[in-house]
C-alpha positions as CSV (number, residue, x, y, z in Angstrom):
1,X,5.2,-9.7,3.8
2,X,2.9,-10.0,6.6
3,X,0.7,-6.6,5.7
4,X,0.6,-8.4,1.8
5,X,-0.6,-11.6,3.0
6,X,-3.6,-9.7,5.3
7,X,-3.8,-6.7,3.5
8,X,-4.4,-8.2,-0.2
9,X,-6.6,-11.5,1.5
10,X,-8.6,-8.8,3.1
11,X,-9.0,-6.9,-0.3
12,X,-9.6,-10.6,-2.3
13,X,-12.7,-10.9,0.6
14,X,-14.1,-7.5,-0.2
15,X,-13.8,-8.3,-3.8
16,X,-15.8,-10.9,-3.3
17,X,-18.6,-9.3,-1.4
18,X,-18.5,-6.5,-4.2
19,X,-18.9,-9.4,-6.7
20,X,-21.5,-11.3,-5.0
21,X,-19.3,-14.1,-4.4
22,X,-20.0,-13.7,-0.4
23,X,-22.3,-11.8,1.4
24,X,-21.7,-8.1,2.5
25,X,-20.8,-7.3,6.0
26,X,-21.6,-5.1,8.0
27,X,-18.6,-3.6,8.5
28,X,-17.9,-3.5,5.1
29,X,-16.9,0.2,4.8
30,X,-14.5,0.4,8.0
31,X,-13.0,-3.2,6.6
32,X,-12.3,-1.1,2.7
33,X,-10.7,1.5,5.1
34,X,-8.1,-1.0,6.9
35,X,-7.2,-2.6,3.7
36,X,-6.4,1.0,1.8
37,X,-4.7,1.6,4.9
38,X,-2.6,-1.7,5.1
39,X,-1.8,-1.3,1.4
40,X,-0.9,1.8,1.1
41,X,0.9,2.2,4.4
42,X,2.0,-0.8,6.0
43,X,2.7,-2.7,2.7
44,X,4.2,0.0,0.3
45,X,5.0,2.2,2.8
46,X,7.4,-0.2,5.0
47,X,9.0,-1.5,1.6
48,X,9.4,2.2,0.0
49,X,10.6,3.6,3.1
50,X,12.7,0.5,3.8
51,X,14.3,0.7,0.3
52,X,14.8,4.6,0.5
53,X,16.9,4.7,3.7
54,X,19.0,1.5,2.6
55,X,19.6,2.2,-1.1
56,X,18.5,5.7,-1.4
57,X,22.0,7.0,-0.8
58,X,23.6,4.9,-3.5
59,X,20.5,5.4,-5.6
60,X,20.9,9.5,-5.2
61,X,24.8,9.3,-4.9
62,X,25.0,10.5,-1.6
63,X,27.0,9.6,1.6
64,X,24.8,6.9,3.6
65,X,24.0,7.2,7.5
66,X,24.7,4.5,9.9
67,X,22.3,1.4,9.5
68,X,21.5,1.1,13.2
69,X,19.0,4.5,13.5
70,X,17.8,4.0,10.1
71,X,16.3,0.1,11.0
72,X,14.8,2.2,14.3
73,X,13.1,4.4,12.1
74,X,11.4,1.9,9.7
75,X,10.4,0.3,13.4
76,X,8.6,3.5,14.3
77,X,6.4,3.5,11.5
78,X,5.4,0.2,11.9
79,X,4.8,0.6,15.2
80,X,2.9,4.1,14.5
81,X,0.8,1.7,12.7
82,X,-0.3,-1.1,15.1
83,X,-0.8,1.7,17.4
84,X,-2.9,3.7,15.1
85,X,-5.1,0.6,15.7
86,X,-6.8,1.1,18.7
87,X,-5.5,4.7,19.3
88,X,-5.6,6.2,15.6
89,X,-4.2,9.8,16.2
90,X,-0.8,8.5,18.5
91,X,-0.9,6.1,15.7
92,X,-0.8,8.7,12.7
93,X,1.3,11.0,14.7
94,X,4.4,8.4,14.8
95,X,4.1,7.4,11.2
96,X,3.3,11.6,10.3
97,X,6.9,12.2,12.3
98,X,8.4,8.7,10.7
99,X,8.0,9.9,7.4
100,X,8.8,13.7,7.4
101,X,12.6,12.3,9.9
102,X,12.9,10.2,6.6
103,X,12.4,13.2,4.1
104,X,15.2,14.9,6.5
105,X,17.3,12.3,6.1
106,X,16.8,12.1,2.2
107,X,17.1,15.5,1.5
108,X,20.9,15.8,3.5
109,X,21.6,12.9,1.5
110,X,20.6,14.5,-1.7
111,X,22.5,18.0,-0.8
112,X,25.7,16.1,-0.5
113,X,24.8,13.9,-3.3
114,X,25.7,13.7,-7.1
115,X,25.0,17.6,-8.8
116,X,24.1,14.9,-12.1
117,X,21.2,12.7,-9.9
118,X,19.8,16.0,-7.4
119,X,17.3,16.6,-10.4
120,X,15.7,13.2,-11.2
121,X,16.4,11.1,-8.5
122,X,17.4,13.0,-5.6
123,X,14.7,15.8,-4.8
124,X,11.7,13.4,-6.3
125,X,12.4,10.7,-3.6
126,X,12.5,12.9,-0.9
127,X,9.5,14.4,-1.9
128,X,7.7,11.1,-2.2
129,X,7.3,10.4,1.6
130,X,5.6,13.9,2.5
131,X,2.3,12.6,0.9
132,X,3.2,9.4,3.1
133,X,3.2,12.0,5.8
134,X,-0.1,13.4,5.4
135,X,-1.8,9.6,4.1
136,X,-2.3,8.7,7.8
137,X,-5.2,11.1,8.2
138,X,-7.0,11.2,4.6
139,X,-10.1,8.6,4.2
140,X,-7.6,6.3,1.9
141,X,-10.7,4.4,1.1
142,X,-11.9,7.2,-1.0
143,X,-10.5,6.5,-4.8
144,X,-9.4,10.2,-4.9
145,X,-7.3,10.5,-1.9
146,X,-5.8,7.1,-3.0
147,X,-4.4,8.3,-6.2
148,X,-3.1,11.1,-5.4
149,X,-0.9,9.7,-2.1
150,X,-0.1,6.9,-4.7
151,X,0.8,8.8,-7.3
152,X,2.9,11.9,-5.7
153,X,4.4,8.9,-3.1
154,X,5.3,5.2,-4.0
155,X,4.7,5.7,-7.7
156,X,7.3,8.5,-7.7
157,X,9.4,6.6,-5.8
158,X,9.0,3.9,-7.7
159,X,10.4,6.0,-10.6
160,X,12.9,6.8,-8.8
161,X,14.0,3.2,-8.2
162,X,13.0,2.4,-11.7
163,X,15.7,4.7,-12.9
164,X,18.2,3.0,-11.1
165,X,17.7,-0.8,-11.5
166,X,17.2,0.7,-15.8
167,X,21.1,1.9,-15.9
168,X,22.7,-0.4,-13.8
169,X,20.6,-3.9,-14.2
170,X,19.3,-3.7,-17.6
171,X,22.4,-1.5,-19.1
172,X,20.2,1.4,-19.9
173,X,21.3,5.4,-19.6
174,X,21.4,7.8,-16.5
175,X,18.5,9.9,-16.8
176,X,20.6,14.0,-17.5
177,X,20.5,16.4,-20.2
178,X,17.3,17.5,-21.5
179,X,15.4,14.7,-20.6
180,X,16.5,14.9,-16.9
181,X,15.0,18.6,-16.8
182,X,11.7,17.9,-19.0
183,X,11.0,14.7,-16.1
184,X,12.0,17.2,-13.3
185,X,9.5,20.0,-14.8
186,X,6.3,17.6,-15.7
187,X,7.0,15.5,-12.5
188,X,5.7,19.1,-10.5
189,X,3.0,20.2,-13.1
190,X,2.0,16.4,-12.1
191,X,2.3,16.8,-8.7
192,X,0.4,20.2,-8.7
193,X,-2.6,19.0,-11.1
194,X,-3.1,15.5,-9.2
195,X,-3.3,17.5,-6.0
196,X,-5.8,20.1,-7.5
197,X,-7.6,16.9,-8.7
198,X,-8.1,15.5,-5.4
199,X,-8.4,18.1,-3.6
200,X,-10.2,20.8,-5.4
201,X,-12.2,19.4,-8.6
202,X,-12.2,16.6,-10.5
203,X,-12.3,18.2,-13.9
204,X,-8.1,18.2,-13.3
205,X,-7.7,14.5,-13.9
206,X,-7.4,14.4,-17.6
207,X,-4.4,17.4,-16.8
208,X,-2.8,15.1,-14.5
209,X,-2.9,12.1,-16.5
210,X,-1.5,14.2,-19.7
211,X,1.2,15.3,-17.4
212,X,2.0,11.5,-15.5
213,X,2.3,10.7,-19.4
214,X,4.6,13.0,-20.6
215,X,6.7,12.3,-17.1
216,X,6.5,8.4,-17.5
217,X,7.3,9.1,-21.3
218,X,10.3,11.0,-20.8
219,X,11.7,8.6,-17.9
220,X,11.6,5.6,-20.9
221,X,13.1,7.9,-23.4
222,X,16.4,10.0,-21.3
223,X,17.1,5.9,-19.8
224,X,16.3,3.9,-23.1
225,X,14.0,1.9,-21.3
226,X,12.3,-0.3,-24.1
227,X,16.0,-0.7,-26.1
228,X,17.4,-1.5,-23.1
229,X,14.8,-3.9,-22.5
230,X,14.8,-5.4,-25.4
231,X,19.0,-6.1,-25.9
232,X,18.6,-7.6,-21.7
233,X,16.0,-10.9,-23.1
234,X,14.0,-12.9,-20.7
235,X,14.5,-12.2,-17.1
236,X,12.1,-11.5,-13.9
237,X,13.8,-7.9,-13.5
238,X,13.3,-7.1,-17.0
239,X,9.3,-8.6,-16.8
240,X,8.7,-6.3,-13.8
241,X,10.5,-3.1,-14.9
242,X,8.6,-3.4,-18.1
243,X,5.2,-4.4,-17.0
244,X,5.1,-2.2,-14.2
245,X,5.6,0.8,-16.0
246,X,3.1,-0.8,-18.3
247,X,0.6,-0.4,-16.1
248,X,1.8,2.8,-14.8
249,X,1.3,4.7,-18.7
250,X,-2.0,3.0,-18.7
251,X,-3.0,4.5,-15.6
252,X,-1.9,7.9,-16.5
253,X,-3.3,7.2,-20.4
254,X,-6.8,6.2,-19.2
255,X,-7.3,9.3,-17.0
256,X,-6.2,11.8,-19.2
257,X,-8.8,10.3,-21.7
258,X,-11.7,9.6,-19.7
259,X,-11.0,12.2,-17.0
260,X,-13.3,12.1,-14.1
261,X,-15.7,9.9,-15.8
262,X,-13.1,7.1,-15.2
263,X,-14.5,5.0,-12.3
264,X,-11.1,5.9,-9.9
265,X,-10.9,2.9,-8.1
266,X,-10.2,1.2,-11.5
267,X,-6.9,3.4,-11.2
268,X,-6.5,3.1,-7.3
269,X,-6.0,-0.7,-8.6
270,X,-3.9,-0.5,-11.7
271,X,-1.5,1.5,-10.1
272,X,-1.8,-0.2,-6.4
273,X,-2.3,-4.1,-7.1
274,X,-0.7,-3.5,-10.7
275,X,2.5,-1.3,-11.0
276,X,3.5,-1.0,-7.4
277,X,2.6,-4.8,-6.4
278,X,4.1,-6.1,-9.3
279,X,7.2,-3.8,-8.7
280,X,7.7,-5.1,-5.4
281,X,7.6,-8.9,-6.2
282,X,9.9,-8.8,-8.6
283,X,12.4,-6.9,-7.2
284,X,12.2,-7.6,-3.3
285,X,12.9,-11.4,-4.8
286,X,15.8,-10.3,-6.5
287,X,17.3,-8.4,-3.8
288,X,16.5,-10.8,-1.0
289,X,17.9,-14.0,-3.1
290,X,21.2,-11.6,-4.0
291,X,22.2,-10.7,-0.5
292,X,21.3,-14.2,0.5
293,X,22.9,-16.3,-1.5
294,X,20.4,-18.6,-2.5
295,X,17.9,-17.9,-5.4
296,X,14.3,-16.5,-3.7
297,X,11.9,-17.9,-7.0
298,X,13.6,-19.5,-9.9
299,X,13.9,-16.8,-12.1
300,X,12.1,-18.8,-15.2
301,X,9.0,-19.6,-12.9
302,X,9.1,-15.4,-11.8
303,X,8.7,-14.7,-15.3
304,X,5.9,-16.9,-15.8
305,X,4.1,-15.7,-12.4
306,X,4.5,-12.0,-12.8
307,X,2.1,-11.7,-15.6
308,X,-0.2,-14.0,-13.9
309,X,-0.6,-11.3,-11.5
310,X,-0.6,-8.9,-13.5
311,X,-3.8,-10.2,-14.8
312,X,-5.2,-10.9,-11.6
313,X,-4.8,-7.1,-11.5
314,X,-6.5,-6.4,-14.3
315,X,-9.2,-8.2,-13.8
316,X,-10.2,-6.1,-10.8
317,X,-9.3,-3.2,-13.0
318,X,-12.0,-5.1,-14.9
319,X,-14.9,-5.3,-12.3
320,X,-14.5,-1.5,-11.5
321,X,-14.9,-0.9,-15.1
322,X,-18.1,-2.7,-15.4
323,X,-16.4,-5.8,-17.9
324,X,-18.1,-9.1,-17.5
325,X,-16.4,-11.8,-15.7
326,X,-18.0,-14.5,-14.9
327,X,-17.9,-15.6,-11.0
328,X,-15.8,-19.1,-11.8
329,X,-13.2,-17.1,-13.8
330,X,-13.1,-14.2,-10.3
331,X,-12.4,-17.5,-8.1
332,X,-10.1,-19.1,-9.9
333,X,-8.0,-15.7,-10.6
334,X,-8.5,-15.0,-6.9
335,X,-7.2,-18.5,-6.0
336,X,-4.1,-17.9,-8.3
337,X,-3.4,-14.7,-7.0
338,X,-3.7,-16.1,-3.1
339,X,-0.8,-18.7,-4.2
340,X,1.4,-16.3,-5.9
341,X,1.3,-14.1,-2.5
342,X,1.9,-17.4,-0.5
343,X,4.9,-18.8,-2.5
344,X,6.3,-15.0,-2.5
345,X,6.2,-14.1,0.9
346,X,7.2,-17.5,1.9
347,X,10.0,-17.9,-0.3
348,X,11.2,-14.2,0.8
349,X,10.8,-14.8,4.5
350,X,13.3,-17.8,3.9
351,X,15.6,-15.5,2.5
352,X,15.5,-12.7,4.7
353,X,16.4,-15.5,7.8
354,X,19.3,-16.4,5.8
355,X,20.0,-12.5,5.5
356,X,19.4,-12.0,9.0
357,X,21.8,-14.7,10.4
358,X,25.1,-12.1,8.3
359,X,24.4,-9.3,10.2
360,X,27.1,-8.4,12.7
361,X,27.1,-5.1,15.3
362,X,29.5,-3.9,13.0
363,X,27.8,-4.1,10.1
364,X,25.1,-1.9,11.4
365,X,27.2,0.7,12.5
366,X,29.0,1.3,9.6
C-alpha cells in the first residue's frame, strides 16, 4: 500500500510535467526510473509474490510450506529493495535471489501438486517470477523492458490467479482438456516472441500480441469467463475480473495491430495502471475484508470506483497516444485517481491491523 501511494503519486507528478501541468525537473529521467521501479517491483512485485507463496499452493493444488519462512522471504525482497536504494547491486542481488528461492518453492509445490492444474496454473506461476528475477537490473523505464517483465511476470501471474478466483468465485470451469494445452502452448510462443521483441527487434510485437490474444482468448473460453460473468450480476470481483482482462485483450489487440509503431508506453500503462492495478484493488479488498471480518469498501461503491480508475488509466493510455485532453479534465482525473488510492489503501491498512491482531505462533507454523 505504501509503494502505491508513492509509487503512483510519483507517476501522477511526472504525468504532469509530461503534460505541461508542472514544470520539468531536472531529475526527471532518474525520477521515471524509481517510479517503474516502485511499480513494477515494490508494488506488484510484493503483492504477486505475497499472493504466490500464500495461495499459490491452493491455487496449484499443492501441499503448502510453513507460513513463518515464507513472510521472511517476502521481507527479503522488500528489504533488497530499500537497499537497492543507495547501494543498487546488494539491492538487486537480494530481490534477484528472493525471487528465483520463490520459483524454488513454486515449482516443489507444483511437482507435488494436482497432474489436472501442472499445465495452466502450476508451471506458468512459477515461471512468472524469473522475469521478476532479472527486472532488478533492466532500465524498467524503457517501455520495452517494461512489457516484457510485465507481460512474462505479473500479467502471467495474474492469469494464473484469474483462473482461480473464475472457477471458484464466479462459478466458472477449471481450465483442462484442450483448452488447458492450447493456453499452455501460446502462453510460450508468447513468452518466446515478447522476449525476441524486447530484446532483439521490434518488428516481433505484432507476433506477441497475436499470441497474448490467442492465450487470453483461450483462458475466457476453457473457464467460461464472460457466461460466468454474466449468470454472477453486479459485484466488485466480477467488475475487476472482467475489466482487467479487458484491458489485458486490448493490450495484446493493439500491439498485434499497430506493432512497433504503437507508442509502448501506451501499453506499459494499459497493462500496469490498467489490468494489474485494477486487479489488485479489487481483489486485495476482497481478501483483506474476508479474513477480517469487516467489509474493506462497500462492495456497491467498489463497483462504482473501479471503472473510475479504469478511466483514469485510460486517459494516460490517452496522452501516450497523442488524444487531446484538455489540462482541467488531466486534473480532475488525477485528483480522482489520488482519492481512489487514498480510500483503498486506507481502508485496507484498517483491515490488515484487524488481520494482524488473529495471528498466533501457531498459526504461522502450521
Amino acid at each position: 500500500m505504501v509503494a502505491a501511494v508513492i509509487g503512483f503519486g510519483l507517476g501522477f507528478f511526472l504525468w504532469s510535467w509530461q503534460q505541461g501541468l508542472l514544470p520539468v525537473v531536472d531529475g526527471y529521467p532518474s525520477l521515471k526510473l524509481w517510479h517503474a521501479r516502485l511499480q513494477l517491483l515494490l508494488f506488484a512485485g510484493s503483492f504477486l509474490l505475497g499472493f504466490a507463496l500464500q495461495s499459490g499452493p491452493h491455487v496449484i493444488g499443492g501441499p503448502p510450506p510453513p507460513a513463518r519462512p515464507l513472510l521472511r522471504l517476502l521481507l527479503l525482497f522488500q528489504i533488497g529493495f530499500v537497499v537497492s536504494v543507495p547501494f543498487d547491486a546488494v539491492g538487486n542481488l537480494l530481490i534477484s535471489m528472493t525471487c528465483l528461492w520463490a520459483v524454488f518453492v513454486l515449482l516443489r509445490i507444483t511437482l507435488g501438486g494436482d497432474p489436472l492444474r501442472r499445465l495452466p496454473r502450476g508451471i506458468p506461476l512459477t515461471a512468472s517470477f524469473l522475469p521478476l528475477a532479472v527486472a532488478p537490473w533492466l532500465p524498467l523505464d524503457h517501455a520495452d523492458m517494461a512489457i516484457w517483465v510485465l507481460w512474462c511476470g505479473p500479467v502471467t501471474s495474474a492469469l494464473v490467479a484469474g483462473q482461480q478466483l473464475i472457477q471458484n468465485v464466479l462459478g466458472g470451469r477449471l481450465l483442462q482438456g484442450w483448452p488447458a494445452r492450447g493456453f499452455a502452448l501460446a502462453l510460450l510462443v508468447a513468452w518466446t516472441v515478447t522476449t525476441l521483441a524486447a530484446f532483439v527487434s521490434g518488428v516481433f510485437w505484432s507476433w506477441a500480441g497475436m499470441a497474448w490474444l490467442v492465450a487470453l482468448t483461450l483462458l475466457m473460453i476453457g473457464t467460461d469467463l464472460l457466461r460466468a460473468a454474466g449468470r454472477f450480476g453486479l459485484a466488485s470481483i466480477n467488475v475487476t475480473l472482467v475489466l482487467g482482462f479487458a484491458c489485458a485483450w486490448l493490450s495484446a489487440l493493439w500491439l498485434a495491430w499497430m506493432g512497433e509503431s504503437l507508442p509502448l508506453d501506451g501499453v506499459v500503462h494499459l497493462l500496469g495502471a490498467g489490468m494489474l492495478t485494477l486487479l489488485i484493488l479489487g481483489v486485495a479488498a476482497r481478501v483483506v475484508g474476508f479474513f477480517s471480518g469487516v467489509a474493506t469498501l462497500n462492495d456497491r461503491l467498489l463497483c462504482y470506483l473501479l471503472p473510475v480508475w479504469g478511466m483514469v488509466a485510460l486517459a494516460r493510455v490517452g496522452t501516450a497516444l497523442g488524444w487531446p485532453i484538455s489540462q482541467t479534465g488531466l486534473r480532475i482525473l488525477m485528483g480522482v485517481g489520488i482519492l481512489i488510492l487514498i480510500l483503498w489503501a486506507t481502508r485496507v491498512a484498517g483491515g490488515l491491523w484487524r488481520i494482524s491482531r488473529k495471528i498466533t505462533p501457531e498459526l504461522l507454523d502450521r
